[in-house]
mmCIF file of the C-alpha atoms, coordinates in Angstrom:
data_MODEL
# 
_entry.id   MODEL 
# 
loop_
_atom_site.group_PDB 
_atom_site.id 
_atom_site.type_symbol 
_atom_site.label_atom_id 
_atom_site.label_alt_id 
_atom_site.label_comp_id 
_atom_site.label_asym_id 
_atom_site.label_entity_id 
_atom_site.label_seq_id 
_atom_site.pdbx_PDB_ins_code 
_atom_site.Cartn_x 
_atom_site.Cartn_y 
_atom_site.Cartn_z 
_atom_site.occupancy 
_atom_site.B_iso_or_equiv 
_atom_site.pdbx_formal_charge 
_atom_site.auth_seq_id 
_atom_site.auth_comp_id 
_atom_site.auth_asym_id 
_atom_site.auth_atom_id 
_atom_site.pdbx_PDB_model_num 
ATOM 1   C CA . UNK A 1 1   ? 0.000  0.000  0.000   1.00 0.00 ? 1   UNK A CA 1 
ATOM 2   C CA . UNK A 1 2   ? 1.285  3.622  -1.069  1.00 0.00 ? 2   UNK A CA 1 
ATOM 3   C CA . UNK A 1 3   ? 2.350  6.123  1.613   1.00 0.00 ? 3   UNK A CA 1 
ATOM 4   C CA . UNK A 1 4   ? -0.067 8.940  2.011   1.00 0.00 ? 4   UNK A CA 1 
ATOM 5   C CA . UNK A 1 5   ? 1.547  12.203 0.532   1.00 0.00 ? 5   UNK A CA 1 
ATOM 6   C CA . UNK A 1 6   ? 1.398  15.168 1.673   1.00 0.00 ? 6   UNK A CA 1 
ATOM 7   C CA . UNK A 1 7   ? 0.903  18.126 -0.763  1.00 0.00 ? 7   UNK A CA 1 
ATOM 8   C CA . UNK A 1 8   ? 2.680  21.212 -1.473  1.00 0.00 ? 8   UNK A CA 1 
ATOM 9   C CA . UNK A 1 9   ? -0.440 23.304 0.003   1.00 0.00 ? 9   UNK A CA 1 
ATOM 10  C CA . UNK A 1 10  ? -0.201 20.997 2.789   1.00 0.00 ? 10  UNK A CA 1 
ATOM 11  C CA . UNK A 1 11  ? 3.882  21.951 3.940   1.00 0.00 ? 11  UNK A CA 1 
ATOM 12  C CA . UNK A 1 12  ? 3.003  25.215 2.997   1.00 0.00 ? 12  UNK A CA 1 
ATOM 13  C CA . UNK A 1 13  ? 0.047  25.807 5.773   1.00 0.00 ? 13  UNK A CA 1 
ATOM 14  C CA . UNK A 1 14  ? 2.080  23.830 8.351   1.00 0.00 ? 14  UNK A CA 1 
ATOM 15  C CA . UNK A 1 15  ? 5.337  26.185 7.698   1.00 0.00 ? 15  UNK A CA 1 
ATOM 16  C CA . UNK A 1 16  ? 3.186  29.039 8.050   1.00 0.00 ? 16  UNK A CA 1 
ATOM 17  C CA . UNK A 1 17  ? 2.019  27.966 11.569  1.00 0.00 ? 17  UNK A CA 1 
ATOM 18  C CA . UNK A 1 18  ? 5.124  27.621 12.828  1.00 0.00 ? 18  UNK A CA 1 
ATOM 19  C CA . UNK A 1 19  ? 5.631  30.534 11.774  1.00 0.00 ? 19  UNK A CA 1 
ATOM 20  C CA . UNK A 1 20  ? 2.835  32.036 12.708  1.00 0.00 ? 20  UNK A CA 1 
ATOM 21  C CA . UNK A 1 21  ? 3.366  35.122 15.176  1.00 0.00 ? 21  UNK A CA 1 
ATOM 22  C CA . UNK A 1 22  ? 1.520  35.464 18.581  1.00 0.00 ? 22  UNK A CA 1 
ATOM 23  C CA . UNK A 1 23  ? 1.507  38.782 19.149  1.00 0.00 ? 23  UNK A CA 1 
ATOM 24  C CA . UNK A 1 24  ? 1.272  40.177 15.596  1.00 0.00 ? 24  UNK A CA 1 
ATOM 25  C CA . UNK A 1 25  ? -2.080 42.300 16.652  1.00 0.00 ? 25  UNK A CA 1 
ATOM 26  C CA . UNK A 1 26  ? -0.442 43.287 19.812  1.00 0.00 ? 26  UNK A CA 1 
ATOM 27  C CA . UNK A 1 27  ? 2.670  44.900 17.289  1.00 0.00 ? 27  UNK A CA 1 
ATOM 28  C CA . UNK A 1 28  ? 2.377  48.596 16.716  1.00 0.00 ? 28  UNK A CA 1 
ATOM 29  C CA . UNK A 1 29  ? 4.572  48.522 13.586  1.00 0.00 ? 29  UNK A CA 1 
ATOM 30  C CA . UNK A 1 30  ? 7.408  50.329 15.143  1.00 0.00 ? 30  UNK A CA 1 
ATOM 31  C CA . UNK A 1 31  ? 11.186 48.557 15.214  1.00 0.00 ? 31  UNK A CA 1 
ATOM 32  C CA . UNK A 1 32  ? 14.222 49.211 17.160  1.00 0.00 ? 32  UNK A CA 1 
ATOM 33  C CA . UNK A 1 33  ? 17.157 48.335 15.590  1.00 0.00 ? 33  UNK A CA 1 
ATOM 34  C CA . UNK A 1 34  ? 19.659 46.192 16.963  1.00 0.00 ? 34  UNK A CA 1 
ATOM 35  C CA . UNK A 1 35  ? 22.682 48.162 19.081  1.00 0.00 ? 35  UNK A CA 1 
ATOM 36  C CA . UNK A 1 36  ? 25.935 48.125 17.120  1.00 0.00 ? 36  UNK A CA 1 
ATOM 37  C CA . UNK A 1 37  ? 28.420 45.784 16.799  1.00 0.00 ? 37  UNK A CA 1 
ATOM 38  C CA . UNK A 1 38  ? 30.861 48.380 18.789  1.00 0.00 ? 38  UNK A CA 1 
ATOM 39  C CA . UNK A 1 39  ? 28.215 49.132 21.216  1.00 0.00 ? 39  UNK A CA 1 
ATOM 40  C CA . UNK A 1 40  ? 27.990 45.315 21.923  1.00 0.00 ? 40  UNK A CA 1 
ATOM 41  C CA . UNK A 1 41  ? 31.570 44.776 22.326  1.00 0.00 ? 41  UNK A CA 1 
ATOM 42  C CA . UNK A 1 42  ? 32.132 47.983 24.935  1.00 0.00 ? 42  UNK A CA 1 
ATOM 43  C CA . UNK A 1 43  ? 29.005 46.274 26.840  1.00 0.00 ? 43  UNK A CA 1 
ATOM 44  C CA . UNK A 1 44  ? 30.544 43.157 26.881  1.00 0.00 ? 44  UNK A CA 1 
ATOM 45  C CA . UNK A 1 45  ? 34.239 44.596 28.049  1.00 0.00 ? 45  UNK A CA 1 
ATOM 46  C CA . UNK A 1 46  ? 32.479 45.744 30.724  1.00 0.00 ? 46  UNK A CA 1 
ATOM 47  C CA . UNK A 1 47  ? 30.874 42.690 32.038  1.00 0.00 ? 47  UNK A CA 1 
ATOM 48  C CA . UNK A 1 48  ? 33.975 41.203 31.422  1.00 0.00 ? 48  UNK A CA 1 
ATOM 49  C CA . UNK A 1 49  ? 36.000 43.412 34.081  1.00 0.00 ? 49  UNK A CA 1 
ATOM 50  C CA . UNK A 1 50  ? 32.879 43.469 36.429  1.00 0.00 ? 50  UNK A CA 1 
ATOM 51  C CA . UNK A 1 51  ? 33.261 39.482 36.192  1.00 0.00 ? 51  UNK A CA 1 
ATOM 52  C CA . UNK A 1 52  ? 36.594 39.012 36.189  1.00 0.00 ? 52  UNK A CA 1 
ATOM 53  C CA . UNK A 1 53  ? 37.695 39.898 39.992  1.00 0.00 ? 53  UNK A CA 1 
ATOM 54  C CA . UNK A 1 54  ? 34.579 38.162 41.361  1.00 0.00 ? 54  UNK A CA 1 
ATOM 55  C CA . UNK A 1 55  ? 35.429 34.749 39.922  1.00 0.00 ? 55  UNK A CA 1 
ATOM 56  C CA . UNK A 1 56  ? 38.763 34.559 42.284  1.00 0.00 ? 56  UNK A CA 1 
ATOM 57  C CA . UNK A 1 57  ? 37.103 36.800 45.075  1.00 0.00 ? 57  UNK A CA 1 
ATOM 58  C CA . UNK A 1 58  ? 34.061 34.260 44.961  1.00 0.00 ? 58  UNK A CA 1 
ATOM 59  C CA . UNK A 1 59  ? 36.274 31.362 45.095  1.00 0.00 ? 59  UNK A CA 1 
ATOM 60  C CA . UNK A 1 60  ? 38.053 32.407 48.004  1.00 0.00 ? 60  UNK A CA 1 
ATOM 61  C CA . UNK A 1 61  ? 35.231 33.483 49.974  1.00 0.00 ? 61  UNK A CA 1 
ATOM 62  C CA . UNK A 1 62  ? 33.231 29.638 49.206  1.00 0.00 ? 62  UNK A CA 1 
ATOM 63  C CA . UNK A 1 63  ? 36.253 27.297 49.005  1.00 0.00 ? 63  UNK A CA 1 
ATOM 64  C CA . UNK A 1 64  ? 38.774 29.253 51.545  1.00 0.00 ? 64  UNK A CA 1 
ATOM 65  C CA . UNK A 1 65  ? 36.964 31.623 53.713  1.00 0.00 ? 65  UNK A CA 1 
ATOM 66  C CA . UNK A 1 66  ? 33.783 29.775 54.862  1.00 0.00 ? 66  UNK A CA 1 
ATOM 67  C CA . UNK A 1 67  ? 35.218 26.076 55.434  1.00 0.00 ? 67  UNK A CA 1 
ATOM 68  C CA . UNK A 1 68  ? 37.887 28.047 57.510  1.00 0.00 ? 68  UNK A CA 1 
ATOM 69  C CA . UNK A 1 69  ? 35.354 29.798 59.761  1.00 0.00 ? 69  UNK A CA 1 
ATOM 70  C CA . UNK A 1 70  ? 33.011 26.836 60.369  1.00 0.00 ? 70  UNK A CA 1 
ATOM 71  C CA . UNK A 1 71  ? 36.316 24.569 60.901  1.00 0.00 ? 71  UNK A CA 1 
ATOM 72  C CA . UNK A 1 72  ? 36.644 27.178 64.265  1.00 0.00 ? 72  UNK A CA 1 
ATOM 73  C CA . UNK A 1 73  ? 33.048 26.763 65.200  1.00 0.00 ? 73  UNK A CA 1 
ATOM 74  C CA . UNK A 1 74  ? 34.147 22.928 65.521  1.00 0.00 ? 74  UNK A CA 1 
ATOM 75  C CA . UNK A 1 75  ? 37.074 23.264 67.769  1.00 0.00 ? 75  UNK A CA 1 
ATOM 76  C CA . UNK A 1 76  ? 34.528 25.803 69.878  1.00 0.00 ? 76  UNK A CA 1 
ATOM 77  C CA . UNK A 1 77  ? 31.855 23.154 69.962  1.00 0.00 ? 77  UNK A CA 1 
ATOM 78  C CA . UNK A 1 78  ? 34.214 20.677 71.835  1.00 0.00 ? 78  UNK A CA 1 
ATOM 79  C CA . UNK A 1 79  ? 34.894 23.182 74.685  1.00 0.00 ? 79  UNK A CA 1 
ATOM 80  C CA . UNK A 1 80  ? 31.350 25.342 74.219  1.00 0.00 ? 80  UNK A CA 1 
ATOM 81  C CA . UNK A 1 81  ? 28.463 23.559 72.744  1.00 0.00 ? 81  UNK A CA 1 
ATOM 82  C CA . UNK A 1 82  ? 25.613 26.547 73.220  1.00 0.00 ? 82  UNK A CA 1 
ATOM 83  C CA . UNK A 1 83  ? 28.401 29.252 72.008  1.00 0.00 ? 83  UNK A CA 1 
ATOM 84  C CA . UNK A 1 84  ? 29.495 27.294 69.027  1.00 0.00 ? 84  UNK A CA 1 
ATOM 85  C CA . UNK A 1 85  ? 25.549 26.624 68.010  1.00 0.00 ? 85  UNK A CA 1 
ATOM 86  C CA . UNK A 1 86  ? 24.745 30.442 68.997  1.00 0.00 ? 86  UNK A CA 1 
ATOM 87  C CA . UNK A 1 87  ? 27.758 31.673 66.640  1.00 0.00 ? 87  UNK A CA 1 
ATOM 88  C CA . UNK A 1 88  ? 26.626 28.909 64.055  1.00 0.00 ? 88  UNK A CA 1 
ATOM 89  C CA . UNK A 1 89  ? 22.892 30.411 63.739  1.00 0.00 ? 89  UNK A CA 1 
ATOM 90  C CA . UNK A 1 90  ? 23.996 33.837 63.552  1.00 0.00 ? 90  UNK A CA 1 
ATOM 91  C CA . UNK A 1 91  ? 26.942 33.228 60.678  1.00 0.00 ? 91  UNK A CA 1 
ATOM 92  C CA . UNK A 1 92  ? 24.280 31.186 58.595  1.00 0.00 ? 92  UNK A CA 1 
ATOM 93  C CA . UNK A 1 93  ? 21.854 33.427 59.305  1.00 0.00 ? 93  UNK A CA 1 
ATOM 94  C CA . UNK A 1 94  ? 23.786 36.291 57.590  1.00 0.00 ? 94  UNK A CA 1 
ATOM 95  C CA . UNK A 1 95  ? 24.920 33.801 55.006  1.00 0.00 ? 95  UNK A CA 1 
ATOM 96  C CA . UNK A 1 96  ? 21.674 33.447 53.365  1.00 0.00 ? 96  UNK A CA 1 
ATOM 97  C CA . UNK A 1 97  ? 20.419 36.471 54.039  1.00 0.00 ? 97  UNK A CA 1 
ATOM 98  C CA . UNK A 1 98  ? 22.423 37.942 50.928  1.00 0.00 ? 98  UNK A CA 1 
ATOM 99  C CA . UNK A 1 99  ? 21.381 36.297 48.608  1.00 0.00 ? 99  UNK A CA 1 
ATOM 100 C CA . UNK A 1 100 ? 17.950 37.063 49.430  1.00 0.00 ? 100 UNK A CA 1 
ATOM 101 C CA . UNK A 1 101 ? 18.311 40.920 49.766  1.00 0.00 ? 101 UNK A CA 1 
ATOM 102 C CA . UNK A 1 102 ? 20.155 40.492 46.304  1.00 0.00 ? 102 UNK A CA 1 
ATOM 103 C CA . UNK A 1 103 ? 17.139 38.786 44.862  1.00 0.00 ? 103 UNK A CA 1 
ATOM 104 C CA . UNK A 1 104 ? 15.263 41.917 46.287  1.00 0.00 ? 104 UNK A CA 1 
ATOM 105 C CA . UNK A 1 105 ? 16.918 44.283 44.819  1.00 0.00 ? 105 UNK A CA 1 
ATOM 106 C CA . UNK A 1 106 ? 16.954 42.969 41.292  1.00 0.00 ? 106 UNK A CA 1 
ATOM 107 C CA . UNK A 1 107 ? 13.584 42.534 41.748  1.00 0.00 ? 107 UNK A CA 1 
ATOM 108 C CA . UNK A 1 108 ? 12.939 45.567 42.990  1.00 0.00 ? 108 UNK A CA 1 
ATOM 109 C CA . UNK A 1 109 ? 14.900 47.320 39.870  1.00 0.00 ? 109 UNK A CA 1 
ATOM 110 C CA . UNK A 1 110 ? 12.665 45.023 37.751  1.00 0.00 ? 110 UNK A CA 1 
ATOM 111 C CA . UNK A 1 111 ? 9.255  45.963 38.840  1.00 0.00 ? 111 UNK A CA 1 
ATOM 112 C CA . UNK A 1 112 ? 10.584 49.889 37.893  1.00 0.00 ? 112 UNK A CA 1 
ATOM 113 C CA . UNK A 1 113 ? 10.722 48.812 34.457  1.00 0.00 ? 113 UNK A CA 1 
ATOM 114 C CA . UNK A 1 114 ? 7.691  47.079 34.970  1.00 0.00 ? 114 UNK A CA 1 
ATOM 115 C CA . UNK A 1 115 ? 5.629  49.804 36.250  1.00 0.00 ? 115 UNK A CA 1 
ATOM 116 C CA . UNK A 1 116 ? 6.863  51.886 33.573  1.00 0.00 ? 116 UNK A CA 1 
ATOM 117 C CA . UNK A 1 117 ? 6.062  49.455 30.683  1.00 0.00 ? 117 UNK A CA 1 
ATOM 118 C CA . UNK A 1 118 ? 2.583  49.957 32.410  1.00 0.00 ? 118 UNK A CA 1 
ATOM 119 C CA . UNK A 1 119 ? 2.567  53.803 32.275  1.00 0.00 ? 119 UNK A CA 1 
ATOM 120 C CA . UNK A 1 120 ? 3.935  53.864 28.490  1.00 0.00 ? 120 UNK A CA 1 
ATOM 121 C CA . UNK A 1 121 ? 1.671  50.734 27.307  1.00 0.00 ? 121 UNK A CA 1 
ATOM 122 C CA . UNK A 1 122 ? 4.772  48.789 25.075  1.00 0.00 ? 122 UNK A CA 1 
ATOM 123 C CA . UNK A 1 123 ? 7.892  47.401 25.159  1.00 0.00 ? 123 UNK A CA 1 
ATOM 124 C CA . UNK A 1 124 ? 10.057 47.741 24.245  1.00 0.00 ? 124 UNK A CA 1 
ATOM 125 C CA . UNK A 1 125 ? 10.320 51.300 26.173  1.00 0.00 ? 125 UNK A CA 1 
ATOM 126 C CA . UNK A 1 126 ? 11.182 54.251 24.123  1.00 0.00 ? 126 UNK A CA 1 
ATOM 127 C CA . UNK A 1 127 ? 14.742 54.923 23.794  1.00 0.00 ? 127 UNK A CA 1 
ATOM 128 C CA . UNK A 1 128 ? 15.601 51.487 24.922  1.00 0.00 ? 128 UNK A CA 1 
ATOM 129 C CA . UNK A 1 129 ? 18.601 49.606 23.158  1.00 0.00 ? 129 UNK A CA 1 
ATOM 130 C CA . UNK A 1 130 ? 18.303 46.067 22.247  1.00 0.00 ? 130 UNK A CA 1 
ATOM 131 C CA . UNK A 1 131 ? 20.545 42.968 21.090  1.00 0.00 ? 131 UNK A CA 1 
ATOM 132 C CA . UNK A 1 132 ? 18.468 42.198 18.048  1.00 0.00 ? 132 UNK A CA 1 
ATOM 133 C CA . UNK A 1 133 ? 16.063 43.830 15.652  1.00 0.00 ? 133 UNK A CA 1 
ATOM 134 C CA . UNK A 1 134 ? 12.879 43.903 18.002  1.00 0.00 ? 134 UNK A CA 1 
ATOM 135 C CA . UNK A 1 135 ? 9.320  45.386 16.647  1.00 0.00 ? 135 UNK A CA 1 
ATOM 136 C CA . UNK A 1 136 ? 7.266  47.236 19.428  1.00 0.00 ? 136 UNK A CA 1 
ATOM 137 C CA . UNK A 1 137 ? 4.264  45.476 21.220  1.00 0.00 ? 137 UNK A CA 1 
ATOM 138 C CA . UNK A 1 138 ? 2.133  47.585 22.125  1.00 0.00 ? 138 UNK A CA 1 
ATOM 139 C CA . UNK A 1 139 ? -1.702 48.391 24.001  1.00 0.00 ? 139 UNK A CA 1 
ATOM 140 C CA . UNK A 1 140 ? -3.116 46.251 26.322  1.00 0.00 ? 140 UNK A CA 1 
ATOM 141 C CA . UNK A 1 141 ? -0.823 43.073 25.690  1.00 0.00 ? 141 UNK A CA 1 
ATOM 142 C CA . UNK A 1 142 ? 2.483  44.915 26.720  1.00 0.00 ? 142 UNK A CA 1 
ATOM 143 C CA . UNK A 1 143 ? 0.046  45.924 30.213  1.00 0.00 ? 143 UNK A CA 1 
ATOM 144 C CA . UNK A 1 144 ? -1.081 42.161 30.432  1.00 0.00 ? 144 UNK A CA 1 
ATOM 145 C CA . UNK A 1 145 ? 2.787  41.100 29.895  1.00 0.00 ? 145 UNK A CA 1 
ATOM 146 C CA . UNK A 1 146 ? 3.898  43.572 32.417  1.00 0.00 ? 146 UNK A CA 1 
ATOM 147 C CA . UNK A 1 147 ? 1.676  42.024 34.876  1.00 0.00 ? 147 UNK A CA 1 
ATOM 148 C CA . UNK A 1 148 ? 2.514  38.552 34.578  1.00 0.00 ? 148 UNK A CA 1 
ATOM 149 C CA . UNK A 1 149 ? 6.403  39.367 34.460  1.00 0.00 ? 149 UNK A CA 1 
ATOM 150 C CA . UNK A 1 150 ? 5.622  41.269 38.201  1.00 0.00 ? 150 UNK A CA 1 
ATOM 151 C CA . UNK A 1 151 ? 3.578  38.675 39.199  1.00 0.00 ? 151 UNK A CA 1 
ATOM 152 C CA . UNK A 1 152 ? 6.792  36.192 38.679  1.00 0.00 ? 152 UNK A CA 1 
ATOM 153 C CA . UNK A 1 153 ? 8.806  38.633 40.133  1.00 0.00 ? 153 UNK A CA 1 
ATOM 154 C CA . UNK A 1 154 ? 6.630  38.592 43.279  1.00 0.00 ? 154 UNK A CA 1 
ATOM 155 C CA . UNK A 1 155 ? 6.201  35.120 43.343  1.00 0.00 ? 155 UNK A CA 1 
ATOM 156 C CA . UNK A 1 156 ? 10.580 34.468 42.907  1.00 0.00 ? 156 UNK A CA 1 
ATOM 157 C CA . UNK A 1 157 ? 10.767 36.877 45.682  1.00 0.00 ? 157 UNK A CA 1 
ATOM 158 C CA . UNK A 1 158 ? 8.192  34.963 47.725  1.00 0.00 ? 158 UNK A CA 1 
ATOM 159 C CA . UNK A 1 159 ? 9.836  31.916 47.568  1.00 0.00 ? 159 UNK A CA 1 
ATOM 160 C CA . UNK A 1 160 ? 13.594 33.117 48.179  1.00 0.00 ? 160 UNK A CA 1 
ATOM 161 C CA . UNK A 1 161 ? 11.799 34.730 51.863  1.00 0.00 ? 161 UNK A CA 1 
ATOM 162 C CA . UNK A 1 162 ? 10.039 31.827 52.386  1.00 0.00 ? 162 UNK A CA 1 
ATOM 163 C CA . UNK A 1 163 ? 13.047 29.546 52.418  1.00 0.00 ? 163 UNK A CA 1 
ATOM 164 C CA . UNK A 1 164 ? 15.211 31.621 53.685  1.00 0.00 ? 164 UNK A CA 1 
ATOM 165 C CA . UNK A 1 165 ? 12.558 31.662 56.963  1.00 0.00 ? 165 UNK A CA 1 
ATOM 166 C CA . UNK A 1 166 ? 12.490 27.772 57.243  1.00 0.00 ? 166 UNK A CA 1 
ATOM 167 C CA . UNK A 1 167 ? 16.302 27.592 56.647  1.00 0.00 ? 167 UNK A CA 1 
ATOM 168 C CA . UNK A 1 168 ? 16.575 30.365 59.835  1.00 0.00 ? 168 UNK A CA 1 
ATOM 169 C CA . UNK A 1 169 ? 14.053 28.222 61.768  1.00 0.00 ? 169 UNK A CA 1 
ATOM 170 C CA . UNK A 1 170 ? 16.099 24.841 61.569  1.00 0.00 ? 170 UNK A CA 1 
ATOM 171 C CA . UNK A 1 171 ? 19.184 26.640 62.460  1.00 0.00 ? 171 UNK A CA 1 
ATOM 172 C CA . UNK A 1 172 ? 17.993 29.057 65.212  1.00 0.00 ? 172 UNK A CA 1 
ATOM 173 C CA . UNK A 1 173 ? 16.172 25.622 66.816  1.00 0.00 ? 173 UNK A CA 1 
ATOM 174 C CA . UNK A 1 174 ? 19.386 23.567 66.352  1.00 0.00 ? 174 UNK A CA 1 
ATOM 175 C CA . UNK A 1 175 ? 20.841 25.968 68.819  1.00 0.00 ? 175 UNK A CA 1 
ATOM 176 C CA . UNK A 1 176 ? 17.728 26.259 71.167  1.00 0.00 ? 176 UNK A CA 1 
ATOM 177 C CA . UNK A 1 177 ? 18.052 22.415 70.886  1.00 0.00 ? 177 UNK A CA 1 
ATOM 178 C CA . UNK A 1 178 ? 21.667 22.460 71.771  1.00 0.00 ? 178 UNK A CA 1 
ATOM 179 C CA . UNK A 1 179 ? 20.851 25.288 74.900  1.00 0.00 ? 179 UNK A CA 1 
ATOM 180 C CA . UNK A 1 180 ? 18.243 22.619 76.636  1.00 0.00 ? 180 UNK A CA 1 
ATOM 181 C CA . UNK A 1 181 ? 20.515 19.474 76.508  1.00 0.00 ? 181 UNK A CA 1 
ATOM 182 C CA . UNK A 1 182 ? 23.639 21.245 77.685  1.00 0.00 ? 182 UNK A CA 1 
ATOM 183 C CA . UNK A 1 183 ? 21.338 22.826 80.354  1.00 0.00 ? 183 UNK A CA 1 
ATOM 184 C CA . UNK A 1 184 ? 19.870 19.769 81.283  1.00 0.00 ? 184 UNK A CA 1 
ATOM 185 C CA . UNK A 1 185 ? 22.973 17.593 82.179  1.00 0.00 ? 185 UNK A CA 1 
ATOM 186 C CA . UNK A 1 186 ? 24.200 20.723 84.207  1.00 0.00 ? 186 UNK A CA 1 
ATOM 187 C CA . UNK A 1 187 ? 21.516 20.155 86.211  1.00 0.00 ? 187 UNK A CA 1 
ATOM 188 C CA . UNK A 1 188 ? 21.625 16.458 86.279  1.00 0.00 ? 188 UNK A CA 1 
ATOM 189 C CA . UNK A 1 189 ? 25.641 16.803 87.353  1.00 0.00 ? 189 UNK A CA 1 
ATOM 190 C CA . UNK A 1 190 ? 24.474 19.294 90.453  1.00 0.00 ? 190 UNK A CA 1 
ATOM 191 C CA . UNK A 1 191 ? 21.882 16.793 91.516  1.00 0.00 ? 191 UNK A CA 1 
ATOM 192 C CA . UNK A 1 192 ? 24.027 13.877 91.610  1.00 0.00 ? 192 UNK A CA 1 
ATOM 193 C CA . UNK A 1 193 ? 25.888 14.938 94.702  1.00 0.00 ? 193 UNK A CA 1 
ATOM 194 C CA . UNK A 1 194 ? 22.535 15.946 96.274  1.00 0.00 ? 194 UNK A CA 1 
ATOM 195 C CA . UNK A 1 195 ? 20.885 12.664 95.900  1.00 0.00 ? 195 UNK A CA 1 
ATOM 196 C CA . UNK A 1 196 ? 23.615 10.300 96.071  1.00 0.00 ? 196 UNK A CA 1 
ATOM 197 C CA . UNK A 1 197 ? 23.172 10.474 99.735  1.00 0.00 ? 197 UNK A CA 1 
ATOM 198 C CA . UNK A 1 198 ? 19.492 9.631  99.879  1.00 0.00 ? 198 UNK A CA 1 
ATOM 199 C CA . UNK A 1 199 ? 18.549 6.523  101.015 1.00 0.00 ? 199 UNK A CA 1 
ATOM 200 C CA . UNK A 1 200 ? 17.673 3.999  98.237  1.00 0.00 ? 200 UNK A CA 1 
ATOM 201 C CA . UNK A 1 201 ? 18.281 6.715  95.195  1.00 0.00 ? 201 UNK A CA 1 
ATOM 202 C CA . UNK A 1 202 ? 20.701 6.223  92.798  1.00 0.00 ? 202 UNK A CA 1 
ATOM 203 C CA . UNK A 1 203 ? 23.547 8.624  91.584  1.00 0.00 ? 203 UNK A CA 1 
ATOM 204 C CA . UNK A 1 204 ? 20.679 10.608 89.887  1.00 0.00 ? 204 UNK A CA 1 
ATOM 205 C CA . UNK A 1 205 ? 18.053 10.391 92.163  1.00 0.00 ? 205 UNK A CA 1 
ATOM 206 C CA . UNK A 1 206 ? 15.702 7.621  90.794  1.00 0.00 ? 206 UNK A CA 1 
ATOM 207 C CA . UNK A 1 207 ? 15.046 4.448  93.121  1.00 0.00 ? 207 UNK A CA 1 
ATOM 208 C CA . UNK A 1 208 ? 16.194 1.483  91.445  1.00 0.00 ? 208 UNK A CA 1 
# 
């Protein structure tokens, strides 16, 4: 039995769907050209020399730095249990605390450019330079975008708190943890003597 075929019109109406563009009555006609080349390259030096000292800086900090500091908290624990779990909670808690206020931040700058996509109704903004040849979108789809891209920026932001909370919470009751058991064999050890006199009591004070 013959293969079906499929028929010039045919590849010619499924090409077209892919190619088919989403937001074509959203477009107001307008396009920014693409930056130049030169303008690309200076923007990409600079990244470069941001990036560059961070990498080592980074690496030190991670690999050197930290290990180092929680290698101390472990000689500390053998002589100072509550200290070392105290000291613990408060390095971690500063820890991950920036990389949650740097989440804030850059979602903070975001939702500028969001509320101002709002005010002008497109994007890309006016004025705005772009790697590639981008045609405006316009009216109420560059408001609806808007809003979803804040509503993901809310929602990122949400998330980063919210485990940054539980993460605090272990730690913080790892040390609370650590405060009741080192306070509750002191306080076995000074009864001991008490009640190893008694009369039928044990070393800590329980008949046998």
């Amino acid at each position: 039995m013959d293969a079906p075929t499929r028929s010039r019109g045919d590849d010619t109406a499924h090409a077209a769907w892919r190619r088919r563009d989403l937001f074509r009555s959203c477009k107001t006609g307008e396009v920014i050209e693409a930056q130049p080349l030169a303008d690309r390259l200076r923007s990409f030096g600079v990244a470069v020399l941001v990036a560059v000292p961070l990498v080592p800086a980074s690496n030190w900090f991670f690999r050197t730095w930290i290990p180092r500091h929680y290698a101390e908290l472990d000689l500390l624990a053998k002589t100072d249990l509550v200290s070392s779990a105290r000291k613990l909670a408060e390095f971690t808690s500063l820890l991950l605390l920036a990389p949650v206020l740097t989440c804030a931040i850059a979602v903070m700058g975001a939702m500028v450019q969001v509320s101002r996509v709002l005010r002008a109704g497109r994007w890309p903004l006016r004025g705005a330079k772009t790697m590639r040849r981008t045609e405006v979108v316009g009216g109420l789809c560059a408001r609806i975008l808007a809003v979803l891209v804040g509503l993901l920026l809310l929602a990122c932001l949400l998330v980063s708190w919210s485990a940054y909370v539980a993460l605090e919470t272990m730690f913080w009751n790892g040390y609370f943890d650590k405060r009741i058991e080192v306070s509750s064999k002191t306080s076995l050890r000074m009864a001991a003597p008490k009640s190893a006199h008694a009369p039928g009591l044990n070393a800590i004070g329980v008949n046998p």
